[in-house]
C-alpha positions as CSV (number, residue, x, y, z in Angstrom):
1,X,18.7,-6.9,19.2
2,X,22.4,-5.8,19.6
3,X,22.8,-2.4,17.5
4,X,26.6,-2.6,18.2
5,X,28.5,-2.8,14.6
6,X,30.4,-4.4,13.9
7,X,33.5,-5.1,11.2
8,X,35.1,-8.6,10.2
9,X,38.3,-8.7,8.2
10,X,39.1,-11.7,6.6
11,X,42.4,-12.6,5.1
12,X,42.6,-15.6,2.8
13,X,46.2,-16.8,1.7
14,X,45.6,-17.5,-2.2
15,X,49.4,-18.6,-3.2
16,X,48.7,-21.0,-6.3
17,X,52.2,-22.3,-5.2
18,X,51.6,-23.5,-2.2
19,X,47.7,-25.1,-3.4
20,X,49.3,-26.4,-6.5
21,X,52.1,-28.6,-3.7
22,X,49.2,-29.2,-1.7
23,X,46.9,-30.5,-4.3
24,X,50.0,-32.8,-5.5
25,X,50.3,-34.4,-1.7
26,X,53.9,-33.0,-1.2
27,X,55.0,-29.7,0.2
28,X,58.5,-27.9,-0.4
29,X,60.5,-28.3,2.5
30,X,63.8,-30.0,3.9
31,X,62.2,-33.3,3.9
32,X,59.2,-34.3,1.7
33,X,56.5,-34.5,3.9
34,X,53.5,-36.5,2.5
35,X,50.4,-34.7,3.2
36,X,47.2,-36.6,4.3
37,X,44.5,-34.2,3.9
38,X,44.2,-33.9,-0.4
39,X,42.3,-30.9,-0.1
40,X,41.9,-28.5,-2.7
41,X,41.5,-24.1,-2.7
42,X,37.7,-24.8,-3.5
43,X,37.2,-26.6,-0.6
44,X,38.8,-24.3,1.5
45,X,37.4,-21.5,0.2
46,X,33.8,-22.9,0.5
47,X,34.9,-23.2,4.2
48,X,35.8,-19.5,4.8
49,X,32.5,-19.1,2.8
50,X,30.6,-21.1,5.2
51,X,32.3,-18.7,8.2
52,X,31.1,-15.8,6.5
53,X,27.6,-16.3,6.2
54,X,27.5,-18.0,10.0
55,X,29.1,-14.5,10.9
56,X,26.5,-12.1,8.9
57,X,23.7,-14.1,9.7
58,X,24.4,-13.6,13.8
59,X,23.3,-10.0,13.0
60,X,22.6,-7.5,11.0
61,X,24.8,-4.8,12.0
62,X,28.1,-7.5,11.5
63,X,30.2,-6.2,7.8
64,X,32.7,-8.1,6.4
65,X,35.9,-7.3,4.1
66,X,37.7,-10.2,2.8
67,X,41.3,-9.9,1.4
68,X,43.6,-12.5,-0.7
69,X,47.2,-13.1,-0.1
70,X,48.8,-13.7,-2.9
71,X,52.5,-14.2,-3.6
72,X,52.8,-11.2,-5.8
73,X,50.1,-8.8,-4.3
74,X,47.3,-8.8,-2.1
75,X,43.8,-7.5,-3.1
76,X,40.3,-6.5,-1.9
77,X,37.9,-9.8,-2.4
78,X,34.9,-8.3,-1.1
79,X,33.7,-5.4,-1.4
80,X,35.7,-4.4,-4.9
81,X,37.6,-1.2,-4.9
82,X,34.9,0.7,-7.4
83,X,32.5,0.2,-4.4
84,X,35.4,1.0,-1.8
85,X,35.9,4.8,-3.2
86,X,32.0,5.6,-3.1
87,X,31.2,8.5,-0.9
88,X,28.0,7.7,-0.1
89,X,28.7,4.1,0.8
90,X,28.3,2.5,4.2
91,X,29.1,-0.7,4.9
92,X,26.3,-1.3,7.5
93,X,23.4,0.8,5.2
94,X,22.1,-2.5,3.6
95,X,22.1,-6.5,4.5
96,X,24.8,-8.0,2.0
97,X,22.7,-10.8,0.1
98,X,25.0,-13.7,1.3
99,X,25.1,-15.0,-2.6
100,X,26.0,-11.5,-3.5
101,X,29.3,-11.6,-1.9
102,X,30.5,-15.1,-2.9
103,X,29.9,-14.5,-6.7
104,X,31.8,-10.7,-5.8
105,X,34.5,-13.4,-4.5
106,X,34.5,-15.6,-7.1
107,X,34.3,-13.1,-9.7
108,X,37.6,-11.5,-8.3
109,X,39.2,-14.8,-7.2
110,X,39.2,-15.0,-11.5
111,X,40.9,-12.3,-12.2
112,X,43.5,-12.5,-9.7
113,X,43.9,-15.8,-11.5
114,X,43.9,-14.4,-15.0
115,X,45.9,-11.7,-13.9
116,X,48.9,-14.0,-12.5
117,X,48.9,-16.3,-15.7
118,X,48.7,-13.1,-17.7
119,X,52.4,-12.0,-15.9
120,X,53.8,-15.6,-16.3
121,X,52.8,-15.5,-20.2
122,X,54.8,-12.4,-20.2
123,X,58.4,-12.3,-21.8
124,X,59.7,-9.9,-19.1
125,X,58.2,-11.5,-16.3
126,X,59.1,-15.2,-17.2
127,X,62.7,-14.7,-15.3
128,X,60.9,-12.9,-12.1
129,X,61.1,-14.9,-9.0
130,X,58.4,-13.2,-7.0
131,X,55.7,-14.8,-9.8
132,X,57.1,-18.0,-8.6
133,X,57.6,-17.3,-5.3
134,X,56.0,-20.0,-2.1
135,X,55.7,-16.7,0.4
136,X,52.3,-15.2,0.5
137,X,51.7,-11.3,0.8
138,X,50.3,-11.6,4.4
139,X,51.7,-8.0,5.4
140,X,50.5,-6.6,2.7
141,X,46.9,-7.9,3.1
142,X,46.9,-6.7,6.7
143,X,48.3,-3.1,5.0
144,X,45.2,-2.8,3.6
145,X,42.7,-3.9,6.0
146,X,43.9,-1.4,8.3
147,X,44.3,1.3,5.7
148,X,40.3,0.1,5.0
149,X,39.7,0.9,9.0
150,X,41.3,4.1,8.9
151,X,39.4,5.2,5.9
152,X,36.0,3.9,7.8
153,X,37.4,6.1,11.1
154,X,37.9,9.1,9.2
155,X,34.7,9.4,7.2
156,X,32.3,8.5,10.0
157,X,31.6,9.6,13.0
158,X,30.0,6.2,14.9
159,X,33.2,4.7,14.0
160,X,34.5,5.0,17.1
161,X,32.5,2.3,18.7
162,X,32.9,0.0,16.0
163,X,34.9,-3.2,17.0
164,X,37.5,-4.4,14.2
165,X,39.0,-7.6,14.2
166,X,40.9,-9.7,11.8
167,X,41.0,-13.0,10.7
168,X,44.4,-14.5,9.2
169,X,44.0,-17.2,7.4
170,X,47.6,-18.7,6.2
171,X,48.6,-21.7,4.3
172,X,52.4,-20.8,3.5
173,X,55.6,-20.8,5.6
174,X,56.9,-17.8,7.3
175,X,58.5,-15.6,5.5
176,X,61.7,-13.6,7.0
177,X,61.8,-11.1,4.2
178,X,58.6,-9.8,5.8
179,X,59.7,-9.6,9.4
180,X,59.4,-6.3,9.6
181,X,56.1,-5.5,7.9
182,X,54.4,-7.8,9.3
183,X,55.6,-6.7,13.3
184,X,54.5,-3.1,11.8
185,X,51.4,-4.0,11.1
186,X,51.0,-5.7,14.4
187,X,52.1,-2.5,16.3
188,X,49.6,-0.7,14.3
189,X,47.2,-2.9,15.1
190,X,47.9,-3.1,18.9
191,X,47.9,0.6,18.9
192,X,44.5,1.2,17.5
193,X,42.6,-2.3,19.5
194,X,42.0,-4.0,17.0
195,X,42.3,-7.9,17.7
196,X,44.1,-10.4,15.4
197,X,43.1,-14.1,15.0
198,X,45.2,-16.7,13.7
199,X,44.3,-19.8,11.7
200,X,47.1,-21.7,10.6
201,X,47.0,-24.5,8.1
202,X,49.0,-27.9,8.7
203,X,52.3,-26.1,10.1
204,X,52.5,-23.6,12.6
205,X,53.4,-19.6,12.4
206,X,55.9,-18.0,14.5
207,X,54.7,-14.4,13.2
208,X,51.3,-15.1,13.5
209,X,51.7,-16.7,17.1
210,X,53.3,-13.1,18.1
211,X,50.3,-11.3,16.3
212,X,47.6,-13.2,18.2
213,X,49.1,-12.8,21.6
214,X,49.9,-9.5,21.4
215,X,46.6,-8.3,20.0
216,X,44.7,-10.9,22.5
217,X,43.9,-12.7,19.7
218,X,43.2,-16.4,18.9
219,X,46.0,-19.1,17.4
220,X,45.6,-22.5,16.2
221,X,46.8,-24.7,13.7
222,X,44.2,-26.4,12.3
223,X,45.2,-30.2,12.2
224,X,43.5,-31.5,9.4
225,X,41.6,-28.8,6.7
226,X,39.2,-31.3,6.4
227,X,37.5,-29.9,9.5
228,X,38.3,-26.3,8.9
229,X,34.6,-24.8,8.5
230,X,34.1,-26.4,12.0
231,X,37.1,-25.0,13.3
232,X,36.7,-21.7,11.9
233,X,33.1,-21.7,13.7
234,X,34.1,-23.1,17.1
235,X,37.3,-20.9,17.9
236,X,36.5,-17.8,15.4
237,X,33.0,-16.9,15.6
238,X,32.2,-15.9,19.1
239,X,33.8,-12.2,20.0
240,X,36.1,-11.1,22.7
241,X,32.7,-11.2,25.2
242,X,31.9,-14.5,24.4
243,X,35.0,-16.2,24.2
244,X,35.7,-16.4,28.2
245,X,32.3,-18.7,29.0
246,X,34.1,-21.0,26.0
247,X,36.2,-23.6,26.5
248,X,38.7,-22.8,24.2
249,X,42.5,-24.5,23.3
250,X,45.2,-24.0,25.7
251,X,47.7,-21.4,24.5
252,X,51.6,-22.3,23.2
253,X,54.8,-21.0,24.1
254,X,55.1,-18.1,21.4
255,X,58.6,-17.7,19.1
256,X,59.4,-14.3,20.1
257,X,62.9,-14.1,18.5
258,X,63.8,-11.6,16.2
259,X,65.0,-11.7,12.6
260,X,67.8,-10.2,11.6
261,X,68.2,-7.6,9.2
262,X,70.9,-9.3,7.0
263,X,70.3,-12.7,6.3
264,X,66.5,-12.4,7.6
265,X,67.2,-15.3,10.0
266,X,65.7,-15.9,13.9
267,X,68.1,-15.5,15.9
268,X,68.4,-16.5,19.7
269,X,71.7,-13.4,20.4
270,X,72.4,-10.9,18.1
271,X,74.2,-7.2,18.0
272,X,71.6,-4.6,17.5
273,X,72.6,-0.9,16.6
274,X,72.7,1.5,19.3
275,X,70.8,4.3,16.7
276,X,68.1,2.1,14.4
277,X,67.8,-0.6,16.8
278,X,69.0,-2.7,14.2
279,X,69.7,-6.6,14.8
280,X,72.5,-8.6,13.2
281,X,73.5,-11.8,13.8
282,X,77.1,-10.6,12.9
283,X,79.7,-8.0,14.0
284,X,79.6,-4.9,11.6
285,X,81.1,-1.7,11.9
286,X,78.8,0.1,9.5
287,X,75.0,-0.4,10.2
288,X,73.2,-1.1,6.8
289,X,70.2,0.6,7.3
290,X,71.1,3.9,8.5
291,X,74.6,3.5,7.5
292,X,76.2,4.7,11.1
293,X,79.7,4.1,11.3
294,X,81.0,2.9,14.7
295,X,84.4,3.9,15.4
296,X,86.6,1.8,17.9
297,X,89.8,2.9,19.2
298,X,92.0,0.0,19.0
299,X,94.5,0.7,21.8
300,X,91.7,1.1,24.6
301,X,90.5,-2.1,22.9
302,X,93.9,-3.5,23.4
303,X,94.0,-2.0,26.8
304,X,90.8,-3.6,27.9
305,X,91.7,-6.8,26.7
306,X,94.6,-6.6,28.6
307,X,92.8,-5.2,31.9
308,X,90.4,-7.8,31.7
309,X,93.1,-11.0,31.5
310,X,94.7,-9.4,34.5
311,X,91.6,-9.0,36.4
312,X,91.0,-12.8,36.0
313,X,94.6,-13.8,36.8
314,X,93.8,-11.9,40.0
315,X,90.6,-13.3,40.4
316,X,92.1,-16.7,40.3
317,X,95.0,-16.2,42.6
318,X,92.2,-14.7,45.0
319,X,89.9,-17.6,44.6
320,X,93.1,-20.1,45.4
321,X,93.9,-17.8,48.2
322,X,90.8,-18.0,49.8
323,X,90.5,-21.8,49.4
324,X,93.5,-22.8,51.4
325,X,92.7,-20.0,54.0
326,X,89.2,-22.0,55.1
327,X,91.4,-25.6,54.6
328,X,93.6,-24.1,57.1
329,X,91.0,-23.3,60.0
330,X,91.0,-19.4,58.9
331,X,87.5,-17.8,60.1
332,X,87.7,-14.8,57.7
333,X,85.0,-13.9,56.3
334,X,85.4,-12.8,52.7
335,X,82.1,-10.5,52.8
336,X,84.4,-9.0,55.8
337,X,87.3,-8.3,53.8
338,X,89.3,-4.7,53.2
339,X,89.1,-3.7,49.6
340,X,91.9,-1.1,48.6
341,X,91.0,1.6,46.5
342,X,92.8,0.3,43.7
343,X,91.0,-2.6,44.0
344,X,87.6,-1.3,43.7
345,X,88.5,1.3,40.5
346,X,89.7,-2.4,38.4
347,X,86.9,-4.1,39.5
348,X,84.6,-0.5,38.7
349,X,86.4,-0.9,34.7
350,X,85.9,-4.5,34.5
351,X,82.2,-4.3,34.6
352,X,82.1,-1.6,32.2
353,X,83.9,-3.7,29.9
354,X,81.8,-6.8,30.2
């Protein structure tokens, strides 16, 4: 039997938002989109459920750690954080009873529940927009699975050869206000070798096309979530050393453009600050996020501008030059041709000014 150990994080995206659309057969976006598979959050979950026990049952030494995505928080599923700040727990010393963790799921999957109808009873949090809110906490989740590998790395010593890998489950759409998290996380999570698969649900997911490719994970948008346990157990059960006698999906172009920093948009060209490596898709003079003022001297602007236009008229006149000359029979060669000094300094400040 294989002794190596082995560590499976699962992140479940829990928005009641987005169920609630889904249950209802439409889905929030620029055109109404009726939605053919009427599946609800039970059967889904049952599903990840189903991939869970298919992955503890293929050995022994294989842990699990499953983590919701809410849209106001994200929180441990399995195991609960009373267990997760034991000292003398290991999360390969016993086999989990595979009806121990889905009540443990259930049980928290209740008050998550409780606990978001709790802040929408709430006077003070009626008029919040985050309670309300169709992005789920996918960053945030993936914060704390990694801050759950670290802890493991720490405190043991045969952590070293454990292998990690996540599983990203997501329902929502992308969310630009957590661009940056969520490309954090995915350094961090390049950095330490740890792989990240993507399962996306109905639409696809720019951020989670970059996190899989970059990690050598697996994407795919699952068409229908009818078919998701089988899914889930085709494309996301083997590991890395199975997966290459597979016949798996062919892979898609990925979305690598960048959001920008103030309207959180993707952006094809952008200007980017020379100190934070900012992006904007606007001019600015003062960086907002380290607040570095660039200072432009509006005569050698001027003078630039200036240079430049002349540089083209001359360009021009060279061009039409050079035209008649070969009408005429000429058998200069313009590689051939004396360049003056002077010549050579404009062209020498035109590049550096485009």
């Amino acid at each position: 039997m294989n002794n190596e150990k082995n560590l499976l994080i699962v992140i479940l995206d829990t928005n009641p938002i987005w169920w609630s659309l889904q249950n209802s057969g439409f889905m929030q976006q620029d055109v109404q989109t009726k939605i053919q598979d009427n599946i609800t959050f039970n059967d889904c979950l049952s599903g990840v459920m189903g991939f869970v026990n298919a992955y503890k049952t293929m050995n022994q030494n294989n842990s699990v750690c499953l983590i919701a995505a809410h849209n106001t928080k994200a929180e441990f599923l399995y195991p609960t954080r009373p267990k997760l700040v034991e000292n003398n727990q290991i999360p390969w010393e016993k086999y989990e009873q595979i009806n121990d963790i889905y009540e443990t799921v259930k049980e928290n999957l209740k008050k998550l529940s409780s606990h978001h109808l709790d802040n929408l009873s709430n006077a003070k949090e009626i008029n919040n927009k985050d309670n309300l809110s169709n992005d789920s906490m996918i960053s945030s989740a993936m914060g704390l699975g990694l801050c759950y590998i670290n802890r493991i790395q720490r405190k043991y010593i045969f952590a070293e050869s454990v292998k990690y890998r996540f599983v990203v489950i997501k329902a929502s759409d992308d969310s630009s206000n957590q661009y940056m998290s969520f490309m954090n996380m995915i350094f961090s999570a390049e950095k330490s070798n740890i792989t990240i698969d993507s399962c996306s649900l109905l639409q696809d997911s720019s951020l989670l096309q970059q996190a899989s490719n970059l990690t050598n994970g697996v994407y795919f948008r699952v068409p229908q979530l009818n078919g998701l346990l089988s899914y889930l157990l085709w494309l996301y059960l083997p590991d890395e050393k199975t997966r290459h006698m597979l016949v798996y999906p062919p892979k898609t172009d990925v979305d690598y453009r960048a959001a920008c920093f103030c309207h959180h948009k993707l952006i094809d060209v952008g200007y980017v600050c020379s100190v934070c490596l900012s992006v904007f898709c606007t001019f600015t003079p003062i960086c907002t996020t380290c607040n570095c003022n660039f200072r432009f001297d509006v005569n050698m602007l001027k003078k630039a501008s200036s240079l430049k236009q002349g540089l083209m008229v001359n360009k021009l006149q060279y061009s039409t030059k050079s035209k008649s000359d070969s009408i005429n029979g000429s058998s200069k060669n313009l590689d051939s041709m004396d360049i003056g000094p002077t010549d050579i300094n404009l062209n020498n400040s035109i590049e550096m000014i485009e």
